[in-house]
C-alpha positions in Angstrom: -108.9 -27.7 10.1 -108.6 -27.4 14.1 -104.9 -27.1 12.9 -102.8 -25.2 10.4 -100.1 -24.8 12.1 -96.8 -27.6 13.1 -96.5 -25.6 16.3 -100.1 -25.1 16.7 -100.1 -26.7 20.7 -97.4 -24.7 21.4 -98.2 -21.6 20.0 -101.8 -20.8 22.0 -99.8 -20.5 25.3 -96.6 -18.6 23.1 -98.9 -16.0 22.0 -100.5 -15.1 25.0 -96.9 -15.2 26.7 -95.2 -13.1 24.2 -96.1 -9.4 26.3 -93.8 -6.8 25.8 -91.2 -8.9 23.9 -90.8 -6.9 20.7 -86.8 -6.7 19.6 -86.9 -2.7 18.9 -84.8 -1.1 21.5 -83.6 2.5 23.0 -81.3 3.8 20.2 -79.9 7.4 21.6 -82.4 9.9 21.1 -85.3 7.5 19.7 -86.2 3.9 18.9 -84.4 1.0 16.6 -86.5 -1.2 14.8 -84.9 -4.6 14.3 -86.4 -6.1 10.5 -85.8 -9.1 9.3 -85.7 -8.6 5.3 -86.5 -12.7 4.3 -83.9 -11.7 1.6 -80.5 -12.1 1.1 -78.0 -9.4 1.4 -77.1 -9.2 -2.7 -80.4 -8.7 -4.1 -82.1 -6.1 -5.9 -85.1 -5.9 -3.2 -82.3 -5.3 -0.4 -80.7 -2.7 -2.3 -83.9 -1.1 -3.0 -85.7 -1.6 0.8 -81.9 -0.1 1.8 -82.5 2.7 -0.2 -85.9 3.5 0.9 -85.0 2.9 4.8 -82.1 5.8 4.3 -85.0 7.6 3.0 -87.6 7.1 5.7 -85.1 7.6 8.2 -84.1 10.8 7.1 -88.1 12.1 7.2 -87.8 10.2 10.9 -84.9 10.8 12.5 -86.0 9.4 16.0 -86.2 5.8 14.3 -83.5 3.8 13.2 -84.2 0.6 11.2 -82.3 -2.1 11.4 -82.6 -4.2 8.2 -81.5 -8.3 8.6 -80.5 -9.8 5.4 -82.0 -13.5 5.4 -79.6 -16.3 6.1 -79.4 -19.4 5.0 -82.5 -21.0 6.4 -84.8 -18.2 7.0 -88.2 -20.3 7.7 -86.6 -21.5 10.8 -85.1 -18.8 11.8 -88.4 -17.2 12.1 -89.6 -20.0 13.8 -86.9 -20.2 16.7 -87.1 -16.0 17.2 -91.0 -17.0 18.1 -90.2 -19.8 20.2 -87.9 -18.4 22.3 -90.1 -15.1 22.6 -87.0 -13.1 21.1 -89.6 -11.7 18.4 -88.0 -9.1 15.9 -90.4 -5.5 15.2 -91.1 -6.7 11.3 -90.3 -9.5 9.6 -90.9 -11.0 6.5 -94.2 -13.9 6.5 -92.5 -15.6 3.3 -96.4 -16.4 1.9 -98.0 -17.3 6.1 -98.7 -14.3 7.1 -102.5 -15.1 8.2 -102.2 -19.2 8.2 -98.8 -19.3 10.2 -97.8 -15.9 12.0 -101.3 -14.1 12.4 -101.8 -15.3 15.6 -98.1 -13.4 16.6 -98.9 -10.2 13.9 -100.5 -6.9 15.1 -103.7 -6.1 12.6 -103.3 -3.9 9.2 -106.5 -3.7 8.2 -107.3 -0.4 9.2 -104.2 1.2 7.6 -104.6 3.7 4.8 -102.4 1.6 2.0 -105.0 -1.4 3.1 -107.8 -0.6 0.9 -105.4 -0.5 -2.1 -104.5 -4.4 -1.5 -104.6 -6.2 -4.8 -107.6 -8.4 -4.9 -105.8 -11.7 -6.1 -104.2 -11.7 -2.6 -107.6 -11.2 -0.7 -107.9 -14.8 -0.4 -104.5 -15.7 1.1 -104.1 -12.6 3.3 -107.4 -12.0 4.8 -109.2 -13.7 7.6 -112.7 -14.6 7.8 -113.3 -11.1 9.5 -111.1 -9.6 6.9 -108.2 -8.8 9.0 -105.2 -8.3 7.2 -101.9 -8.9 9.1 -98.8 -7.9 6.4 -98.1 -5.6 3.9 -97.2 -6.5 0.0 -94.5 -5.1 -1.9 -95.4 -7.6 -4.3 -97.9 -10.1 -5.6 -96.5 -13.4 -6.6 -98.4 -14.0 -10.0 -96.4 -16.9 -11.9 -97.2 -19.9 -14.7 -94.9 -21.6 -16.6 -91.5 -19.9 -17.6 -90.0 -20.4 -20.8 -87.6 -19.1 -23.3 -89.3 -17.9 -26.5 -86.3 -18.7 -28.4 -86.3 -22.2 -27.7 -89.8 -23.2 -28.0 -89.6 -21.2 -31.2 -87.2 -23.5 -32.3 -89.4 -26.7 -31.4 -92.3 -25.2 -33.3 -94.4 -24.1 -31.2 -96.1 -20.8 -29.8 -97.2 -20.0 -26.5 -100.9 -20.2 -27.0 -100.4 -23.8 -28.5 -99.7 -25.4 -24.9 -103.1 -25.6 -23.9 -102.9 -29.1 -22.6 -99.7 -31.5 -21.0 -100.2 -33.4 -24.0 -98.7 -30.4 -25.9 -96.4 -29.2 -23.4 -94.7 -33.1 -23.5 -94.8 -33.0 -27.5 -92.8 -28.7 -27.1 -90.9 -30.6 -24.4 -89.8 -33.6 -26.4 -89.0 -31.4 -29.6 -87.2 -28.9 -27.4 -85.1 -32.1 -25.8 -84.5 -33.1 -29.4 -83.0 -30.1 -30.1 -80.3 -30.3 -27.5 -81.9 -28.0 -25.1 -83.1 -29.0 -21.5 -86.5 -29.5 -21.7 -87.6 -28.6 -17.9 -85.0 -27.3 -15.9 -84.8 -27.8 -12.0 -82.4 -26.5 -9.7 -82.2 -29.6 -7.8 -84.2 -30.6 -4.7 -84.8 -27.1 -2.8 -86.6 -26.7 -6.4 -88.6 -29.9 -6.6 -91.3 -28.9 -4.2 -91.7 -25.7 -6.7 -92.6 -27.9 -9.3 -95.5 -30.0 -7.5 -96.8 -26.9 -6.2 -97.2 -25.5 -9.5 -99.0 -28.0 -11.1 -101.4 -30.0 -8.1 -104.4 -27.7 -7.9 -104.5 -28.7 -11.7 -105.0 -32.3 -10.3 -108.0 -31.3 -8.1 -111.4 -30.8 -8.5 -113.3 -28.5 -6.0 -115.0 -30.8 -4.2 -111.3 -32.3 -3.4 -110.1 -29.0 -2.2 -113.0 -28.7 0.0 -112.1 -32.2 1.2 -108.4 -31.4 1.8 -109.3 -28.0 3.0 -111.3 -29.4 5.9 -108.7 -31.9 6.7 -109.8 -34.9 4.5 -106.5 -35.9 2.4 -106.9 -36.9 -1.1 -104.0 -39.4 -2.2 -104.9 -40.5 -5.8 -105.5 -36.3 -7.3 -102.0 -36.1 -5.2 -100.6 -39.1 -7.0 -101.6 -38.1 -10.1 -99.6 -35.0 -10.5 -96.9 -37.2 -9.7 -97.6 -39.3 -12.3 -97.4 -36.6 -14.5 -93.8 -35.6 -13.1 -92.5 -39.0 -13.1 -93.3 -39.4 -17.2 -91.3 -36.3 -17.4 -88.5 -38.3 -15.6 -88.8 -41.3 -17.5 -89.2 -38.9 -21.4 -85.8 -37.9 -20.1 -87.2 -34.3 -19.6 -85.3 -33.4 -17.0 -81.5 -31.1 -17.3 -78.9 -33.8 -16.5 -77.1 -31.9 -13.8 -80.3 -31.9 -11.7 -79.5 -32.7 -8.9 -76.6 -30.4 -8.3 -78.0 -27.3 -10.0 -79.5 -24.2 -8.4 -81.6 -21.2 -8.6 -78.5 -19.8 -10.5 -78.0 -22.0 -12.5 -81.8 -22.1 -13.8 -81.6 -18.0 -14.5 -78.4 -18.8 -16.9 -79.9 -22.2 -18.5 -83.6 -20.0 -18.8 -81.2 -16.7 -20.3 -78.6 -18.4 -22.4 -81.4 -21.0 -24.8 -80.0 -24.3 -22.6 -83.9 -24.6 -21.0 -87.1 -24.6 -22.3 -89.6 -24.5 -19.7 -88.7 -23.8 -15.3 -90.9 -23.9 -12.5 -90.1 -21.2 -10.0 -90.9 -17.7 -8.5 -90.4 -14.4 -10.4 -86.7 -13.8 -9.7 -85.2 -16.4 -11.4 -86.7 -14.3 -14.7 -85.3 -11.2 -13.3 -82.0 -12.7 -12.6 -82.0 -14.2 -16.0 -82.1 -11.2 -17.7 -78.8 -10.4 -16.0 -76.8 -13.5 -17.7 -78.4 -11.8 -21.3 -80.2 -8.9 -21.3 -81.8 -9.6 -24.7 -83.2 -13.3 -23.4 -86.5 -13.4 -24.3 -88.6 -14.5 -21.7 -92.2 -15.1 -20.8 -94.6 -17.4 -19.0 -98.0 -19.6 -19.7 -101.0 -20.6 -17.8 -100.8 -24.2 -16.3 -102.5 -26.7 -17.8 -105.0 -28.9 -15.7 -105.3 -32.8 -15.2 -109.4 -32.3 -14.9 -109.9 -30.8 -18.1 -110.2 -27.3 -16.9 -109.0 -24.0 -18.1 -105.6 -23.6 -17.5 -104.8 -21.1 -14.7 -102.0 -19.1 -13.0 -100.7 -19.3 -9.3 -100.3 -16.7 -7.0 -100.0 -16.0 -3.8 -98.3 -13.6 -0.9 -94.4 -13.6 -1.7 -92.5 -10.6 -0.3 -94.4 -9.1 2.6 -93.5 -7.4 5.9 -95.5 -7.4 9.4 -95.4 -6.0 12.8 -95.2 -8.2 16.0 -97.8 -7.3 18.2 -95.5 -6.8 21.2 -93.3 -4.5 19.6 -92.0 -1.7 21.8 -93.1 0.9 19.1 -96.4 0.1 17.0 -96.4 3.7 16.1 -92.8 3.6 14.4 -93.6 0.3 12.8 -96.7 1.5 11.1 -95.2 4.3 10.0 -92.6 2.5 8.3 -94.6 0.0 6.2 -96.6 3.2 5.1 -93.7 4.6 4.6 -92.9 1.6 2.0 -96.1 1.8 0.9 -95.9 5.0 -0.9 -96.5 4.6 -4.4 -93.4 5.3 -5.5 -92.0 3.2 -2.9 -94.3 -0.1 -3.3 -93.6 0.5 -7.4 -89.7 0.3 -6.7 -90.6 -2.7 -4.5 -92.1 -4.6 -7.0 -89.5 -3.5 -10.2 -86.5 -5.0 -8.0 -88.9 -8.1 -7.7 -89.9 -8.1 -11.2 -92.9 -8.7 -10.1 -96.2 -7.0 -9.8 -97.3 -4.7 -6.7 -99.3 -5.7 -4.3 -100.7 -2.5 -3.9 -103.3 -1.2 -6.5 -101.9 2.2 -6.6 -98.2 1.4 -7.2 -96.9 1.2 -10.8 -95.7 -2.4 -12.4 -92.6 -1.8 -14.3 -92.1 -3.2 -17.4 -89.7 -6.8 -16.8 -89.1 -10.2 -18.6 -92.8 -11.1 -17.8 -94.3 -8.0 -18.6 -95.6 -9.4 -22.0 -97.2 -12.4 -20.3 -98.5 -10.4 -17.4 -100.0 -8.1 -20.2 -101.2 -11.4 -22.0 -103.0 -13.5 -19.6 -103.4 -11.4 -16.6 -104.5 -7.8 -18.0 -106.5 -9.1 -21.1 -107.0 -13.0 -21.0 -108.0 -13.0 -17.1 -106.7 -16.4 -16.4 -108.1 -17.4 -13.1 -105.2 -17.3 -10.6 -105.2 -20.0 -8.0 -103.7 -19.5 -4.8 -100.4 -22.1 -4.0 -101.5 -24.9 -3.2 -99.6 -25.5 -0.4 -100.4 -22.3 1.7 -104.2 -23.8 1.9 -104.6 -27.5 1.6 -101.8 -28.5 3.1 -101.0 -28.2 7.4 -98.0 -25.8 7.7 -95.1 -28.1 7.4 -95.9 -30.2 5.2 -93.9 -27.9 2.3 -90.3 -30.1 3.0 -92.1 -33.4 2.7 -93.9 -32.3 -0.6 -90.7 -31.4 -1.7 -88.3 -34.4 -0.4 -91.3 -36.5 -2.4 -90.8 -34.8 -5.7 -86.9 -35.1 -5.7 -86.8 -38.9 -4.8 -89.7 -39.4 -7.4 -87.3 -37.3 -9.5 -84.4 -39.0 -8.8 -85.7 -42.8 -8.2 -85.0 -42.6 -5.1 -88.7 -43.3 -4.2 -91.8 -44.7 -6.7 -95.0 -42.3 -6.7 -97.0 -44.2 -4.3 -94.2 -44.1 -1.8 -94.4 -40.7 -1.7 -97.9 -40.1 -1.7 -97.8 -42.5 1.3 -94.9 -40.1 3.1 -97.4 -37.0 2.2 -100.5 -39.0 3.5 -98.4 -39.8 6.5 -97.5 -35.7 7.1 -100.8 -34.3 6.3 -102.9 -36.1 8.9 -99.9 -36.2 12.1 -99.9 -32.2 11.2 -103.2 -31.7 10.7 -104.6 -33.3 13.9 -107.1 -34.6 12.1 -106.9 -38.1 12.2 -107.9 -38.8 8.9 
């Protein structure tokens, strides 16, 4: 695409502006690093980066870090600090590190942890030249969650959802049963969903055409196709449309859901609500007829400005956090995996499924579909177009139209 980027004709002339604008300042007696986490203030990952940031500050006592807990709408944020050339040290790319904020990121590649990058996250972190512009403290490897328990209950095992024909019949048993048979915490979630299941819609040669700008309406209308029966089978947890990612960890923990669409987390925050949940994911079916397959993609990753007022303190803190100790701690208060080969995965809620399908079965992971076939952007209308398909609020073609309409005014391709 000449594009990927909803800022793209303003962001040529922003980068080549943005000289000596970093936001690390004087502290007495060294330098202050101003990072902006991407997470919120109560999490395990900010208790754990605070943790290792009291540590690294004690080995570096000329550098003080200044860790930002995310606020409400963090994507924007991010976008205004660039805009206005008020650009912080580090921040968290939030899955755009090369497509959206390379252009704005000082290069990684030749930094010791680099070589240790897991090799899932090649594809949606490296450049053509293989320039690498963040570093992981996780790697976002995900399928379909479910609780054991529940589609137990239904009859079913894991390894029999092989197609959407069986996860509709587990679905519809589960439903039966009194339990919610996909859960969804409301619209923020509905773009989660989509994304999740689309690259099942396409073959490669329509990911080649969306990839070099072509739009492909009747693969994207066909996953919604597939959501709307789920609407119409009643599928769907009645308090949709008020519920939240909280919500979905307590339905997924306490037996009220059978199978969520969402990132790691909501797993790891299940298990809070009842330790003894048991819970696990599958590979996503496809609509071609394809082995199922996972998603994955950048999640939690932190990288420098280019302008910062101290490159040297910055690198040293990332490789300070990528210790292997430190990038293993990362990842447990994730429950994720690392995103570092040399770190350690702690066993989680997903460690059976990770053990499963990724370590033995080598399901193909497939990288969001969103972070490369779509222009940057284009997430909020994918996700406004699940909910009001979701909600009635719109019929499937109306919101194919409203994606068709996004992809090609953000894409500049006028196709």
């Amino acid at each position: 695409m000449k594009s990927r980027l909803a800022f793209a004709g303003a962001a040529a002339a922003l980068a080549l502006s943005l000289t000596a604008c970093g936001g690390g300042g004087q502290a007495s007696g060294g330098t202050t690093l101003e990072v902006q986490t991407g997470v919120a203030a109560d999490t395990n990952e900010m208790a754990t980066l605070k943790a290792i940031t009291a540590d690294f500050e004690k080995a570096n006592p000329n550098t003080k870090i200044n860790l930002v807990p995310a606020g409400t709408n963090y994507e924007n944020d991010i976008k205004v600090r660039l805009s206005s050339h008020n650009v912080p040290d580090i921040w968290m790319t939030h899955g755009w590190s090369l497509l959206r904020y390379s252009q704005f990121l000082a290069p990684l590649q030749d930094e010791a942890w680099a070589k240790n990058l897991v090799p899932d996250l090649g594809p949606v972190m490296k450049d053509g030249s293989g320039a690498l512009y963040a570093l992981p403290t996780n790697v976002d490897i995900t399928g379909i969650m479910y609780n054991q328990d529940v589609l137990a209950k239904a009859g079913y095992k894991p390894e029999d959802i092989k197609s959407w024909d069986d996860f509709l019949a587990a679905a519809q048993k589960a439903k039966a049963n009194g339990a919610s048979a996909v859960y969804a915490g409301g619209k923020s979630m509905a773009g989660t969903i989509l994304d999740h299941i689309i690259s099942g819609a396409y073959t490669q040669g329509d990911l080649d055409k969306m990839k070099s700008g072509t739009f492909v309406p009747e693969k994207y209308a066909q996953a919604l196709d597939l959501v709307a029966k789920w609407r119409d089978a009643g599928l769907f947890n009645p308090d949709y449309s008020s519920a939240s990612k909280t919500d979905m960890s307590k339905a997924l923990a306490q037996g009220q859901a059978l199978f969520e669409f969402g990132p790691s987390p909501i797993a790891d925050d299940a298990m809070k609500f009842n330790p003894n949940a048991h819970i696990g994911f599958i590979p996503i079916p496809t609509l071609t007829g394809a082995p199922s397959y996972l998603d994955t993609g950048e999640r939690t990753a932190y990288g420098i400005s280019k302008t910062t007022k101290d490159m040297a303190g910055a690198k040293a803190f990332l490789a300070f956090i990528a210790k292997p100790e430190n990038e293993s701690k990362m990842a447990a208060a994730s429950a994720s995996l690392p995103g570092l080969t040399d770190a350690k995965a702690t066993p989680g809620p997903f460690s059976a499924s990770y053990d499963e399908y990724v370590t033995k079965g080598k399901t193909q992971a497939v990288p969001y579909f969103d972070r490369v076939y779509l222009p940057n952007g284009a997430w909020s209308t994918m996700g406004n177009g699940t909910d009001a398909v979701i909600t009635k609020q719109s019929d499937v073609n109306g919101a194919v139209q409203q994606m068709a309409s996004t992809y090609k005014s953000l894409s500049g391709q006028g196709k």
